[in-house]
C-alpha positions as CSV (number, residue, x, y, z in Angstrom):
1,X,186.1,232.4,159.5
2,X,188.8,234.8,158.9
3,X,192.5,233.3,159.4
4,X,191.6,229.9,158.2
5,X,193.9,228.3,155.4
6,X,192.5,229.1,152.2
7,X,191.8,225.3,150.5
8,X,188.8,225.0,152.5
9,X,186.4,226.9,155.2
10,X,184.6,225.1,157.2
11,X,180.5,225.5,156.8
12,X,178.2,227.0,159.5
13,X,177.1,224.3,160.6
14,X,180.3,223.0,162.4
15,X,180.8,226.2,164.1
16,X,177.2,226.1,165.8
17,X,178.2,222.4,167.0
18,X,176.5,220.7,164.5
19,X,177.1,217.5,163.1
20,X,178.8,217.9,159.5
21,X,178.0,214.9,157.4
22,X,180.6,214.3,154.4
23,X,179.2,211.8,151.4
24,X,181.3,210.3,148.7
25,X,183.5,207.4,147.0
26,X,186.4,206.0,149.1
27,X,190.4,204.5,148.5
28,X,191.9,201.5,147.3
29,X,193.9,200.1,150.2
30,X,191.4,197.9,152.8
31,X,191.6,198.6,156.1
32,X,191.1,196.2,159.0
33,X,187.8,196.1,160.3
34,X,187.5,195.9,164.0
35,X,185.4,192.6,165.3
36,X,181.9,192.7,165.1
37,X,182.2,195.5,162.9
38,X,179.3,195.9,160.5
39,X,179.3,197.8,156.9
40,X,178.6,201.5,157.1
41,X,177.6,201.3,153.3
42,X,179.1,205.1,151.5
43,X,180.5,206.4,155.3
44,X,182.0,203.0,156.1
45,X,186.1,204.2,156.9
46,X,187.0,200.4,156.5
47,X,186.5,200.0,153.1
48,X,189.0,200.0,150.1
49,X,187.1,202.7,148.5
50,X,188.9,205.8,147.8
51,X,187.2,209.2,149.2
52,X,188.0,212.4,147.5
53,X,188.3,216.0,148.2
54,X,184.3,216.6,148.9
55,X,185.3,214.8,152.0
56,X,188.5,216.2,153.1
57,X,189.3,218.4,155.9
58,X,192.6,219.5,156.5
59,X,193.8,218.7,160.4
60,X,195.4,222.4,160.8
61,X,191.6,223.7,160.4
62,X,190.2,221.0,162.9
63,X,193.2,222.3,165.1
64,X,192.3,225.6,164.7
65,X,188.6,224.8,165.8
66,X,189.5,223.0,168.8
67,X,192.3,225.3,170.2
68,X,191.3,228.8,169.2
69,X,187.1,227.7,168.2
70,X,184.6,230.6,168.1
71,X,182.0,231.2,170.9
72,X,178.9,229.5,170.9
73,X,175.8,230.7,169.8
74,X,173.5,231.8,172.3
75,X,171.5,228.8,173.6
76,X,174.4,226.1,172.3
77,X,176.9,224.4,173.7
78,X,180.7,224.3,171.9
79,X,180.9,221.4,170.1
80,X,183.1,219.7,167.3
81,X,181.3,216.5,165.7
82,X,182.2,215.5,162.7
83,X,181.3,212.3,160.4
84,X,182.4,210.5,157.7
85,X,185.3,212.8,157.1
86,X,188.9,212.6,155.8
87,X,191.2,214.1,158.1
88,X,194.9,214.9,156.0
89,X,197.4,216.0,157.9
90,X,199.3,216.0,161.4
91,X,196.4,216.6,163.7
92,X,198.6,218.5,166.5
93,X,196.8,218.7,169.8
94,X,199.3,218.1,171.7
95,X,200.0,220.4,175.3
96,X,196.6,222.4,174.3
97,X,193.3,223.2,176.0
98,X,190.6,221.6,174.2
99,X,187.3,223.1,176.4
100,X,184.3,221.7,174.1
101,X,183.0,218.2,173.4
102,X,184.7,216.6,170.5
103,X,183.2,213.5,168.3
104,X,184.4,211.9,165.3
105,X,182.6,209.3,163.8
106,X,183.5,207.4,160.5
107,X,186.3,209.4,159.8
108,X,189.5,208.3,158.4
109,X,192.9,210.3,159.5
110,X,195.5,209.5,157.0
111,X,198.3,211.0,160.1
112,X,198.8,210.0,163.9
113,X,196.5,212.0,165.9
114,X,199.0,213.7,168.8
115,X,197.4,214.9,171.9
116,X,199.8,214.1,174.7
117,X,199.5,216.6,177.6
118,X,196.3,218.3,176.6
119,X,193.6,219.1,178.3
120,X,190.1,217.9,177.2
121,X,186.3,217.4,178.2
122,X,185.1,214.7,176.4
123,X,186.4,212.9,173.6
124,X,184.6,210.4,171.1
125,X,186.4,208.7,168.1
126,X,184.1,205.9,167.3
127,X,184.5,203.5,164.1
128,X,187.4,206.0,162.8
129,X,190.7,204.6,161.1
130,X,193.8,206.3,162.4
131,X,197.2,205.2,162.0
132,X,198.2,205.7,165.6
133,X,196.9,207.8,168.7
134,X,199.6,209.4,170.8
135,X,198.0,210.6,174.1
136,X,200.3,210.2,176.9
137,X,199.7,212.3,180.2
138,X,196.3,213.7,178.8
139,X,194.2,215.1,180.9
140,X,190.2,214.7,180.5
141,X,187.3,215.7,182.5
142,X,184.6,213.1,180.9
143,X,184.7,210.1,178.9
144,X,187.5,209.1,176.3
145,X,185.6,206.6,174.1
146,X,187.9,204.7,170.8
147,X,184.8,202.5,170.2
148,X,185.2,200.0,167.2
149,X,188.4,201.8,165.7
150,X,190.9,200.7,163.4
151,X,194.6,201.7,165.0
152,X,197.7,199.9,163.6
153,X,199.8,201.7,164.9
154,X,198.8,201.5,168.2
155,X,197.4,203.8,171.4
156,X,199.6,205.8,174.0
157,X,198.2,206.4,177.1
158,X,201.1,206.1,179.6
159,X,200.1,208.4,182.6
160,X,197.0,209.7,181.2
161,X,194.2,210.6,183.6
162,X,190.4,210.0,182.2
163,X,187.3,211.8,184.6
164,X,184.8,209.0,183.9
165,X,185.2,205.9,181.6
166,X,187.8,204.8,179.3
167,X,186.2,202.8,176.4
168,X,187.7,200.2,173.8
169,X,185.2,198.2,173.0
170,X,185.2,196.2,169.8
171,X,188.7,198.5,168.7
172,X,191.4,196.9,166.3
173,X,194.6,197.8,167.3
174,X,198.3,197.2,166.1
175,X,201.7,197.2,167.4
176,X,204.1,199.7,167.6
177,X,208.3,199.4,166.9
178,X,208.4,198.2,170.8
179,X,205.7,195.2,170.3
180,X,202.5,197.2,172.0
181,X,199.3,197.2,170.9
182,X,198.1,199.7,174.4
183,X,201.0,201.3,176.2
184,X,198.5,202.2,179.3
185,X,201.3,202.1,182.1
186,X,200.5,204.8,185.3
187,X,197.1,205.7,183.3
188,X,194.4,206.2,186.2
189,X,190.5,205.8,185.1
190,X,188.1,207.5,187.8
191,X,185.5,205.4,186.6
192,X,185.3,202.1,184.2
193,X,187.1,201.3,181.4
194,X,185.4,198.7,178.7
195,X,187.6,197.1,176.5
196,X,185.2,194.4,175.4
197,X,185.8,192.2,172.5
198,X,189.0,194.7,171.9
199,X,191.0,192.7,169.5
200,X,195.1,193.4,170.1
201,X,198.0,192.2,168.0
202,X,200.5,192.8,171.0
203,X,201.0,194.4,174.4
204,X,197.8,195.2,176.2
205,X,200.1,197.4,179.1
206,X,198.6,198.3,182.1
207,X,201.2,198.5,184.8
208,X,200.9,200.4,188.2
209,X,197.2,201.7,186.5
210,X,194.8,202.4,188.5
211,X,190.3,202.4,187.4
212,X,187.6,203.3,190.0
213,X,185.6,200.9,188.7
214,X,185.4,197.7,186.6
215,X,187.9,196.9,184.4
216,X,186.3,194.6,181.4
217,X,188.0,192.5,178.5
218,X,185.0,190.2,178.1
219,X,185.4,188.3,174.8
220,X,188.8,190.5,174.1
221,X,191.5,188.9,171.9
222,X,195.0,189.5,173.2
223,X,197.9,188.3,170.7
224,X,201.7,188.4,171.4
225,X,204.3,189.8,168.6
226,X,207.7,187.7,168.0
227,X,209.5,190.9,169.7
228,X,207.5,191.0,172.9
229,X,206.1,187.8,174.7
230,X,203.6,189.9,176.9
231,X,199.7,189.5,175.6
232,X,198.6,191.6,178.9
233,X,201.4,193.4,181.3
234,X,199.0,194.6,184.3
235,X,201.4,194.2,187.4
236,X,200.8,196.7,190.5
237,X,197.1,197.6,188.6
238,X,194.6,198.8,190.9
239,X,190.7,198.7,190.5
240,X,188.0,199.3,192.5
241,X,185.5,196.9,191.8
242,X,186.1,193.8,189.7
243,X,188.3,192.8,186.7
244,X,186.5,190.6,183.8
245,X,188.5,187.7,181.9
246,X,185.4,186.6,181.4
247,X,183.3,185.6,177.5
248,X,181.4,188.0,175.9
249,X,177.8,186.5,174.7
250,X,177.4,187.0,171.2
251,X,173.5,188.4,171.3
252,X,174.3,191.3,172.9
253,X,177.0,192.6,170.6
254,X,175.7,190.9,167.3
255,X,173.5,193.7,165.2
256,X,174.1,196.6,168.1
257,X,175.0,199.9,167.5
258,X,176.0,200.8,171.3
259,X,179.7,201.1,172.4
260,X,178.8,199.8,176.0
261,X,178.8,196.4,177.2
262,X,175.9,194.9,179.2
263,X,175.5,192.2,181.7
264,X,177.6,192.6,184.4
265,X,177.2,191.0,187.9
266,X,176.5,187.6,185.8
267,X,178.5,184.7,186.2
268,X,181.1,183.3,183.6
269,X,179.7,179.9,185.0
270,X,175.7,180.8,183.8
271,X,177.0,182.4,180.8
272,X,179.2,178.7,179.5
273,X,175.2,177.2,180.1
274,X,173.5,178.9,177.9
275,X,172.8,177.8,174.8
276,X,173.5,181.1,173.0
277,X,176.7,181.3,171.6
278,X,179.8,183.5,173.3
279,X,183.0,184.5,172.4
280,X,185.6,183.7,174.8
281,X,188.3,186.0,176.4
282,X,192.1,184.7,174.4
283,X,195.2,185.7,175.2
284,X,198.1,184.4,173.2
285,X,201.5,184.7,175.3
286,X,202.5,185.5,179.3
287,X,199.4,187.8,180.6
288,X,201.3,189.3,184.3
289,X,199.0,190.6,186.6
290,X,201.2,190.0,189.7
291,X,200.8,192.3,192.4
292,X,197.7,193.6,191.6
293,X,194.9,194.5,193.6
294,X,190.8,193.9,193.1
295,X,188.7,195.6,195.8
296,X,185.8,193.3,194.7
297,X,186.5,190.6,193.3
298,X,188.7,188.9,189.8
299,X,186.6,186.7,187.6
300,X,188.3,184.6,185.1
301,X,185.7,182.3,183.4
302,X,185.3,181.2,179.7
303,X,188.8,182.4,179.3
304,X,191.2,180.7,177.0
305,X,195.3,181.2,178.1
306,X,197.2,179.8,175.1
307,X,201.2,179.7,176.9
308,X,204.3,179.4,175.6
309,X,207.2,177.6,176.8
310,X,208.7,179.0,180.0
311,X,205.3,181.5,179.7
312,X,202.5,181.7,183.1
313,X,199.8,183.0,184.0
314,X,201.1,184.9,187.1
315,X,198.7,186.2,189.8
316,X,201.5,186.3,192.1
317,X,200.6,188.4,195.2
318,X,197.0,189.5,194.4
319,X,194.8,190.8,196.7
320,X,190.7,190.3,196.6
321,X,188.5,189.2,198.3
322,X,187.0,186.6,195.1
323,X,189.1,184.7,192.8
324,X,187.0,183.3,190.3
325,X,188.9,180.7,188.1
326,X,186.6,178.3,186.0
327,X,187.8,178.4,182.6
328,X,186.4,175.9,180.2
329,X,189.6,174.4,178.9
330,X,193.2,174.9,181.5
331,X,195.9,176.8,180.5
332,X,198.6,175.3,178.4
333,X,201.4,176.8,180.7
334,X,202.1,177.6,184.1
335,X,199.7,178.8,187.0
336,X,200.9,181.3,189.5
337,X,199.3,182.6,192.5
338,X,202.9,182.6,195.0
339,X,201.9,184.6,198.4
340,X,198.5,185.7,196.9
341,X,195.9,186.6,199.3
342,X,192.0,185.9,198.4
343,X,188.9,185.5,200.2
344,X,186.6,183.2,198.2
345,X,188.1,181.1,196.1
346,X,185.4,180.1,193.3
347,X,186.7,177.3,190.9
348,X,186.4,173.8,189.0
349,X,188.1,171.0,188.7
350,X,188.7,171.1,184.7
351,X,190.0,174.8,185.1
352,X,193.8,174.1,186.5
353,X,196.9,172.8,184.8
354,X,198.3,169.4,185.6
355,X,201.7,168.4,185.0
356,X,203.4,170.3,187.8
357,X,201.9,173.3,186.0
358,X,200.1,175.3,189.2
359,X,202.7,177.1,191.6
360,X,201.1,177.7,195.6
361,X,204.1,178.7,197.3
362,X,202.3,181.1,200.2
363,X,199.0,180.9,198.3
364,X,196.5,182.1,201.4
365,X,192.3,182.3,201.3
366,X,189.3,181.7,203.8
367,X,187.2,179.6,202.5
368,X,186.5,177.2,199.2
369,X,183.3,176.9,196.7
370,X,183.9,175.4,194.4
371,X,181.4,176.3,191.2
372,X,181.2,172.6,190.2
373,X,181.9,169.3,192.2
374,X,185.3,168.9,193.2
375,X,186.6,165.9,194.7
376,X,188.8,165.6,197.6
377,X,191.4,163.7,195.6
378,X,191.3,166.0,192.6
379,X,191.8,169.0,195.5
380,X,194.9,167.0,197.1
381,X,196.4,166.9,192.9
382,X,195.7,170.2,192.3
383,X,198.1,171.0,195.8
384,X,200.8,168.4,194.7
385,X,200.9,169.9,191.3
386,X,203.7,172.3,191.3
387,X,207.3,171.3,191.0
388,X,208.3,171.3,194.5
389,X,207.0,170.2,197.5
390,X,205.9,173.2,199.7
391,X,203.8,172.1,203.2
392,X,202.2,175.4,203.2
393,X,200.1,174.5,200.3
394,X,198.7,171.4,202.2
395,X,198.4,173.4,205.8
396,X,196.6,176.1,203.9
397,X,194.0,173.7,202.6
398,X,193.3,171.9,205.6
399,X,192.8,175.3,207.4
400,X,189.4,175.7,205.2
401,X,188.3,172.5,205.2
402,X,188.2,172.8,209.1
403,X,186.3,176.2,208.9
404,X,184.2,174.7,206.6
405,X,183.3,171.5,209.2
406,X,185.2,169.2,207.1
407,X,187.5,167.7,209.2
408,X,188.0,164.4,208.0
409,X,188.8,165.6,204.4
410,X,191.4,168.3,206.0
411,X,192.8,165.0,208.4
412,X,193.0,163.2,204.4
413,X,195.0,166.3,203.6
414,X,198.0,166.6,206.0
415,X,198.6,162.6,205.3
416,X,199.0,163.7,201.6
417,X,201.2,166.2,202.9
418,X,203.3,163.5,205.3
419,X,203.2,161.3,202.6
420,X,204.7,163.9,199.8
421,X,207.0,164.8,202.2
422,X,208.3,160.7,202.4
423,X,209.5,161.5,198.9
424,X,212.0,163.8,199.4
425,X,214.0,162.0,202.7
426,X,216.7,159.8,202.2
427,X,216.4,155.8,201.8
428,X,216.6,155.2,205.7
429,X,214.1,158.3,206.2
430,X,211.3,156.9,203.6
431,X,211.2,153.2,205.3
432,X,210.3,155.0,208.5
433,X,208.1,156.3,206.9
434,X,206.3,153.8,204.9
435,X,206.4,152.0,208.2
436,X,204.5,155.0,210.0
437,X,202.5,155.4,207.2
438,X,201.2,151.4,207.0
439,X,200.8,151.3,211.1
440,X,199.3,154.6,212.2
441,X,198.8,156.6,209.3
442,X,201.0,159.5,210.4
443,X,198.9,159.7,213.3
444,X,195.7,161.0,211.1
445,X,194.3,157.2,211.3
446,X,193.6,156.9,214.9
447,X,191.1,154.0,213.8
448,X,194.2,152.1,212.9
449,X,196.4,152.6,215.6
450,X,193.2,151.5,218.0
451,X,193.0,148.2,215.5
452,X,196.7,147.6,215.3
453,X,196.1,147.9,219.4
454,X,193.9,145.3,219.7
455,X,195.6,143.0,217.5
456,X,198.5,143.3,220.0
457,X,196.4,142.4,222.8
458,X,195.4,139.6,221.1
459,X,198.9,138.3,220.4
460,X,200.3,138.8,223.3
461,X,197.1,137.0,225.2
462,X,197.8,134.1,223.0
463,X,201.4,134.1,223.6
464,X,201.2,133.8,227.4
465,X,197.9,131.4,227.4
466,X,200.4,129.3,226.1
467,X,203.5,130.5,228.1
468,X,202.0,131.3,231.4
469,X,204.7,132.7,233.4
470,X,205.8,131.8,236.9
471,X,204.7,133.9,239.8
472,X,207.0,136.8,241.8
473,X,205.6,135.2,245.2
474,X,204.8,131.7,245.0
475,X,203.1,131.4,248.5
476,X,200.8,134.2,247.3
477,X,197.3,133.1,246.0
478,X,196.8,135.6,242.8
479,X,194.9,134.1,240.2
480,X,196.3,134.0,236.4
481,X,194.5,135.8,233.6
482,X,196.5,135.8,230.4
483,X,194.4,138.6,228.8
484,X,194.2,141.1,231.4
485,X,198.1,140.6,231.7
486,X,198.5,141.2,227.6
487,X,196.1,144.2,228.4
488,X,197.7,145.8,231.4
489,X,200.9,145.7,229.1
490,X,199.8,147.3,225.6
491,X,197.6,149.4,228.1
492,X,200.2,152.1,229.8
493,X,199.4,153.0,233.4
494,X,196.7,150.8,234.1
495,X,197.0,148.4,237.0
496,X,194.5,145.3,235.7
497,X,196.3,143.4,239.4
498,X,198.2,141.0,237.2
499,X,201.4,142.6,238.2
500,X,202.6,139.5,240.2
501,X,204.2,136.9,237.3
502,X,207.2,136.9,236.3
503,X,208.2,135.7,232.8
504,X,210.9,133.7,231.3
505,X,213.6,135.2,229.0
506,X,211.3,135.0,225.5
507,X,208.6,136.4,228.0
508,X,210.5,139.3,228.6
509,X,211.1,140.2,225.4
510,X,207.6,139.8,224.4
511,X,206.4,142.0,227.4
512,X,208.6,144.6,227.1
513,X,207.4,144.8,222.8
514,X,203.4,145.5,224.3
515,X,205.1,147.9,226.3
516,X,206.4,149.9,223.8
517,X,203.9,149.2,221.0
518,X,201.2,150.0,223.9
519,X,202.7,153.5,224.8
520,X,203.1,154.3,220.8
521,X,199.7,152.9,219.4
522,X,197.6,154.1,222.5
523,X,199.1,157.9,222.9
524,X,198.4,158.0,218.9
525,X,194.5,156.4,219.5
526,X,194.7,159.4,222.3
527,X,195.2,161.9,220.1
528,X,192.8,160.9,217.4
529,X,190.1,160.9,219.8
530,X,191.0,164.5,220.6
531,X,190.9,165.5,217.4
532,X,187.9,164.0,216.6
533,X,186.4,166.0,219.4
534,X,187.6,169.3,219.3
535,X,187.2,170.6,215.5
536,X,190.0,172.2,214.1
């Protein structure tokens, strides 16, 4: 191949598209294996064995092949595949046209690979070691897989634009000076991207993204750096089927040599029952995904949120129509979901915060089902468990209780709601309360206003069996009946014909208390009935 650099041509067999297969002995310094990641005996890039120069291949000559590469033999496609090799040297691919399919596996390159603003098919680096991958605003027409790499220096792909899936699987990856592990922000995937048991030490970024498909970090681990608090920065993200936070089960990674994950459409909830063992989604500091929007549905099971102080969990705004929420063990921090709007809301009991720790302010969705029993008073505490009191939270709950035919739990609701409300009046405000509270129940007991009815029937029929009063017309024959007078009193426009007597002072008074405590007990009783028979 004339015009290459003189240290080394490259063999036939690389220009046909042909895999070229480079043995020998390997470096000193260890790198860091990516999880899961099994030994690769002699080809293994992880290892502290030094490789020599029957495995080196200078980057300008890979450049060369990929920018300015020879034709294909007849009957072949263009390919570059290349394993076990050392790539030395700036690998500058940066603003070019790279037209055939490009695979390195088990390769080591001891320089950042630079590719921002090219233009690519299909792009494979799978169990390679790389110092750092710069790749903003590139441009691909297939897959971009970094399966089970080593990257401490982290990956750029701010604005880049992948035809089909993005994959990340089991990769290792480090920060950069700015405390990112994945600066993805503006990067739109037409497909899925997999970043499965992806193990970050900082910044996953994702903001304003948008994939086609699913978006998966089953069994990822996610860890903050002291210079940036962010584990995952996703706000305004946009995908078009369903975003895993889910666990990863062990037996299907364990021993496999596939870069693809398996088992979606399963529940986080079957996967916690089994008796294989999984590895959970982590995230160690603030994961943002405010704003974001999941066409089918967000699943957040067997997922661990490990918070700082003054650090959330925010899924502020959201739109889908599923929130699954049923981690194993609550967050340590702060729950947000302020003015999101869901559909199904699938959760447990065990899965939310206490403490004042979840945050509902406009929190909207149709309908409840729950993935495990959930008690009505553990519901009401999981309402009255943010900082403030907010009667939207309570209206919002009783509203799918009704749809759901459970009236007398949503009824159980709003006198939570009048009853956290009596906490924030003033003194004079709070005894009225209590008062309304004890008598009628805030008007959601109309069982007790009806009892508290009768027992002033009762009183007042033994007051004036023992006070009869005197009558209006004495020559008039009407005949005295001391509990139909007690009940035309407590009993508001009913004539019971006892209208005729006349009591003494202490009578009055008396008389005129049924009066009142008849118009407020019996409208309440009214209105209970109603309620009772008109759902919702």
């Amino acid at each position: 191949m004339g015009g290459l650099p003189p240290r080394r041509r490259v063999r036939p067999a690389d220009r046909a598209g042909r895999a070229a297969h480079r043995p020998g002995p390997a470096r000193p310094r260890r790198r860091r294996r990516p999880p899961d990641g099994d030994s690769h005996g002699p080809n293994d890039p992880f290892t502290a064995e030094e490789w020599g120069p029957g495995r080196t291949v200078r980057a300008e000559v890979v450049a060369r092949l990929l920018l300015h590469g020879p034709e294909p033999v007849p009957g072949r496609v263009t390919a570059l595949k290349l394993t076990g090799a050392l790539i030395t040297g700036d690998l500058r691919l940066a603003g070019g046209s790279i037209g055939c399919y490009v695979e390195f596996q088990l390769c080591r390159f001891d320089r950042k690979l630079l590719i921002s603003e090219a233009n690519a098919s299909t792009l494979r680096l799978v169990s390679c070691t790389l110092p750092r991958l710069e790749a903003s605003r590139l441009a691909t027409e297939g897959d971009v897989h970094l399966a089970r790499c080593g990257i401490p220096g982290g990956i750029r792909l701010t604005d880049a634009r992948i035809g089909t899936d993005l994959l990340l699987n089991q990769s290792a990856v480090g920060p950069d000076s700015f405390g990112r592990a994945v600066s993805a922000d503006g990067l739109t995937v037409n497909q899925d991207c997999e970043a499965e048991r992806l193990d970050l030490l900082g910044e996953l970024s994702l903001r304003s993204a948008r994939i086609g498909g699913r978006l998966s970090l089953r069994g990822a681990a996610l860890r903050s750096v002291p210079n940036n608090p962010n584990a995952l920065n996703a706000p305004r993200i946009t995908i078009g089927h369903t975003l895993y936070l889910s666990g990863s089960d062990d037996s299907t990674w364990t021993g496999s040599r596939t870069v693809y994950g398996s088992g979606y459409g399963e529940s986080g909830d079957a996967l916690a029952d089994r008796t294989t063992r999984h590895t959970p989604f982590r995230a160690w500091g603030r994961v943002r995904l405010s704003d974001a929007r999941f066409d089918n549905a967000c699943l957040i099971t067997a997922a661990e949120f490990h918070l700082g102080p003054g650090q959330e969990l925010s899924l502020n705004r959201i739109q889908t129509p599923e929130l699954r929420f049923t981690c194993a063990t609550p967050p340590t921090g702060t729950v947000s979901l302020n003015r999101a709007r869901i559909g199904n809301l699938v959760d447990s009991p065990g899965a939310w915060p206490t403490d004042q720790h979840v945050s509902l302010t406009g929190f909207s969705y149709e309908s409840l089902r729950p993935a495990s029993p959930f008690p009505l008073e553990r519901r009401v505490a999981w309402v009255e468990s943010g900082a403030e009191f907010r009667p939207e939270a309570y209206e919002q709950l009783a509203a799918a209780l009704r749809r759901d035919g459970a009236d007398e739990d949503a009824r159980t609701v709003l006198l939570a709601k009048q009853r956290r409300r009596r906490a924030t009046l003033p003194l004079p405000g709070r005894l009225w309360g209590h008062l309304q509270d004890a008598a009628i129940g805030y008007g959601y007991r109309p069982g007790r206003a009806a009892a508290w009815l009768v027992l002033a029937w009762a009183l007042g029929t033994l007051y004036f069996q023992h006070h009869p009063p005197a009558a209006v017309k004495p020559d008039e024959k009407v005949v005295w009946n001391p509990a139909l007078y007690a009940a035309g009193k407590v009993l508001p426009l009913i004539d019971l014909g006892q209208s005729g007597w006349n009591p003494d002072h202490t009578g009055q008074w008396v008389a005129t208390a049924m009066v009142l405590t008849g118009w407020v007990l019996a409208t309440t009783a009214v209105a209970g009935a109603t309620r009772l028979l008109q759902r919702g």
